[in-house]
ZADO-993869 format. One line per 3 residues: number of its first residue (from 0); their letters; for each residue x, y, z of N, C-alpha, C. Coordinates in nm, 2 decimals, padded with zeros to 4 digits. Example, Ala and Ser with C-alpha at 12.3 -4.5 7.8 and 13.67 -1.06 7.14 Angstrom:
0 = AS = 01.32:-00.57:00.78:01.23:-00.45:00.78:01.32:-00.33:00.78; 01.28:-00.22:00.71:01.37:-00.11:00.71:01.29:00.00:00.79
// end
This chain:
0 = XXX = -02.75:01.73:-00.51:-02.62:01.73:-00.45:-02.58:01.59:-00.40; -02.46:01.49:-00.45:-02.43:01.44:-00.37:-02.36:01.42:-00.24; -02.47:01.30:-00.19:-02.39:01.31:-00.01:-02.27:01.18:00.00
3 = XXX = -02.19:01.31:00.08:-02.07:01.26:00.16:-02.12:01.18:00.23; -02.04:01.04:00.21:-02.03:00.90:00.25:-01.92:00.92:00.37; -01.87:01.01:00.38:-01.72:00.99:00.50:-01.57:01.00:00.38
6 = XXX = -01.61:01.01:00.28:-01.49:01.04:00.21:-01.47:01.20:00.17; -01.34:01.21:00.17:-01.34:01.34:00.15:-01.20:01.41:00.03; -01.19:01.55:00.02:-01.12:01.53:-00.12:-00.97:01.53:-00.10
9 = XXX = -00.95:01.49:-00.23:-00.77:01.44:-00.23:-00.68:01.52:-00.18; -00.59:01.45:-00.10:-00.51:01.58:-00.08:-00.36:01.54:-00.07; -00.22:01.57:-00.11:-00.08:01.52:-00.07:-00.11:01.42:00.02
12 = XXX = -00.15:01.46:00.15:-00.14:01.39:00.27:-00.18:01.31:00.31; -00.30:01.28:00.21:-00.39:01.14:00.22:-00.36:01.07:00.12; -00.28:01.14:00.01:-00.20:01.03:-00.10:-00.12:00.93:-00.02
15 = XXX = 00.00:01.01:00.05:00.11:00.96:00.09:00.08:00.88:00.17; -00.06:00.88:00.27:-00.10:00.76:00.38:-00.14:00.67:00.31; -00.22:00.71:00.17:-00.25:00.59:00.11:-00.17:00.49:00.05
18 = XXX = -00.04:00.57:00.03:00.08:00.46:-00.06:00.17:00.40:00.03; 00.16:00.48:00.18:00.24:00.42:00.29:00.14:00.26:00.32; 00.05:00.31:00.31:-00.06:00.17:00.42:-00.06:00.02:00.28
21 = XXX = -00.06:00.11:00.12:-00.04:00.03:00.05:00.07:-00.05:00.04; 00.17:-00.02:00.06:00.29:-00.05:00.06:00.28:-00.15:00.18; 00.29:-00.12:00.33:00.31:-00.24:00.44:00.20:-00.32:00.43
24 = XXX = 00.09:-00.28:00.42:-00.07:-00.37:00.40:-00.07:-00.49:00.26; -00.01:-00.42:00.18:-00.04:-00.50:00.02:-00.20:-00.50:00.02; -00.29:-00.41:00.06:-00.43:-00.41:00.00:-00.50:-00.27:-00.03
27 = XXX = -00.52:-00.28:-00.12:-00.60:-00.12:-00.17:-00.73:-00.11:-00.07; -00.82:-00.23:-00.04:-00.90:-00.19:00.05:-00.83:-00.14:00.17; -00.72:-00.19:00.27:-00.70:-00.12:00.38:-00.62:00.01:00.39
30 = XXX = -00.55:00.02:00.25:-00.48:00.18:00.24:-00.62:00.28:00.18; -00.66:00.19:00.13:-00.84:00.29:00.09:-00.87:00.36:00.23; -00.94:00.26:00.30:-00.99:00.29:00.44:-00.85:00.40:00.54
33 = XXX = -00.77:00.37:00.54:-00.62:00.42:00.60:-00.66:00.62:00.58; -00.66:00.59:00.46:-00.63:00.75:00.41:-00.82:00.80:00.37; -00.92:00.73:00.37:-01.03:00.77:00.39:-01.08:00.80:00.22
36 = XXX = -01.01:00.71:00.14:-01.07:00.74:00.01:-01.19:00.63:-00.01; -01.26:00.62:-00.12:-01.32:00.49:-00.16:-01.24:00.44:-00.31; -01.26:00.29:-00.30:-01.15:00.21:-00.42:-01.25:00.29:-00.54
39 = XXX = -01.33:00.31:-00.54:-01.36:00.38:-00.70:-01.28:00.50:-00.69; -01.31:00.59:-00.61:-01.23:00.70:-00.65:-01.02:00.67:-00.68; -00.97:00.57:-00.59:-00.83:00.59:-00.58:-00.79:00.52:-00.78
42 = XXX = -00.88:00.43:-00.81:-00.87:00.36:-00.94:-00.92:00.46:-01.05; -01.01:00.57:-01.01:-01.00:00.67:-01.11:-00.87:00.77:-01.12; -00.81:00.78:-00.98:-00.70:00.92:-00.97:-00.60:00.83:-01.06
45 = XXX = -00.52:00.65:-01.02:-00.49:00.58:-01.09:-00.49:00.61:-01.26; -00.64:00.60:-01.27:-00.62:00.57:-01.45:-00.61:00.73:-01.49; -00.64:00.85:-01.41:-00.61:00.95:-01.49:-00.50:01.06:-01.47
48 = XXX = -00.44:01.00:-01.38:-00.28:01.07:-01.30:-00.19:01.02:-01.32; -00.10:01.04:-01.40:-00.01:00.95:-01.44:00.13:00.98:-01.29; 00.11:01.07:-01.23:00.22:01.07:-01.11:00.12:00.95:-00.99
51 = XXX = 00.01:00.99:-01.00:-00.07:00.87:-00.89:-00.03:00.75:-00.93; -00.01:00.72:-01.06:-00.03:00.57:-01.11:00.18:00.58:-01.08; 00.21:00.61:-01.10:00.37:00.60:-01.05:00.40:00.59:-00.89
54 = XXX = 00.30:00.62:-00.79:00.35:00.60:-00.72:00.28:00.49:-00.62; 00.16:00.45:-00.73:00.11:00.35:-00.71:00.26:00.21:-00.72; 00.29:00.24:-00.87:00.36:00.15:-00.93:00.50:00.10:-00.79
57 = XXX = 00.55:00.22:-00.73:00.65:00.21:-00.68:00.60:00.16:-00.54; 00.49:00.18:-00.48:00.46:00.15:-00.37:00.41:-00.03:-00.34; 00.34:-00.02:-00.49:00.34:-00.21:-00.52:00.49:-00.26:-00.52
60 = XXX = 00.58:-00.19:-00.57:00.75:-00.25:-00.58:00.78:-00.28:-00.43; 00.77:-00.18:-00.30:00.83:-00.17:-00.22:00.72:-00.25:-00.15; 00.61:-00.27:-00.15:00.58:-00.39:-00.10:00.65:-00.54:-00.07
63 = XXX = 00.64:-00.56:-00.23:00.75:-00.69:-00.30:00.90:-00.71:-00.23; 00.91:-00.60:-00.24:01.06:-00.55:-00.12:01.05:-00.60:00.02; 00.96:-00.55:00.11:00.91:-00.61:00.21:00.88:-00.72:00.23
66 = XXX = 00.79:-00.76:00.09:00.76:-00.95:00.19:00.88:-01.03:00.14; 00.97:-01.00:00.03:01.07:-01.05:00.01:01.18:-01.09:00.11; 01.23:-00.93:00.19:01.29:-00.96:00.34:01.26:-01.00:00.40
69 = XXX = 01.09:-01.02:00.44:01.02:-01.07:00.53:01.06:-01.20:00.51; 01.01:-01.34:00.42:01.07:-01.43:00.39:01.21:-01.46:00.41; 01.28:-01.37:00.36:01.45:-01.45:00.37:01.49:-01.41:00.55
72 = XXX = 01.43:-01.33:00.62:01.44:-01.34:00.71:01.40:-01.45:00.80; 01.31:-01.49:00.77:01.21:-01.61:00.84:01.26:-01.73:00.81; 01.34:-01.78:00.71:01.45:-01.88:00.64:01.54:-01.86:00.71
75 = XXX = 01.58:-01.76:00.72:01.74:-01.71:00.82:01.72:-01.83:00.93; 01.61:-01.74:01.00:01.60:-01.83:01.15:01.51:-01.93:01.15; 01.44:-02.00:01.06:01.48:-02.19:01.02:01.58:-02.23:01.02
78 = XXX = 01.68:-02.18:00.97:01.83:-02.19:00.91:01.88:-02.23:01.05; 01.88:-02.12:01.12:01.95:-02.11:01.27:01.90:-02.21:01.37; 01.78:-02.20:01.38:01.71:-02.34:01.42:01.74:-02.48:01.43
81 = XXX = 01.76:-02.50:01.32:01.79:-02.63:01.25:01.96:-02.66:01.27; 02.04:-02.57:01.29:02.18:-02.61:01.26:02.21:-02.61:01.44; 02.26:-02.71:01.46:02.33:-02.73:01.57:02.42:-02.65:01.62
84 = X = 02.45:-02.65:01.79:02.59:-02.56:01.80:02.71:-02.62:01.82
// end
């Protein structure tokens, strides 16, 4: 029998922690750890789930979403900085 490392099995709720933490983190290791999977297992649900791998897809988008605003936000207030009153 294999032994439990501390991971345990898939469930909705540790999907959705996993695609939340992927999403603000941008790292599979720390939404791995977040939701308690290991990166072999989340790259197998990946290559054989095609709704996992979708929401993988959309959670890497909303990432890109995030550091995008993050940036133009951060240029904002250079912007503001820089311009006299």
């Amino acid at each position: 029998m294999a032994e439990n490392l501390g991971f345990s099995r898939r469930t909705r709720a540790r999907d959705d922690v996993f695609f939340d933490n992927l999403a603000k983190e941008r790292s599979v290791a720390k939404a791995c750890f977040a939701a308690g999977y290991s990166r072999a297992a989340i790259y197998r649900y990946r290559d054989s789930d095609v709704n996992f791998a979708r929401r993988w897809n959309a959670a890497v988008e909303r990432a890109a979403k995030i550091a995008a605003e993050a940036g133009r936000a951060a240029r904002q207030r250079l912007l503001e900085e820089r311009t006299p009153l």
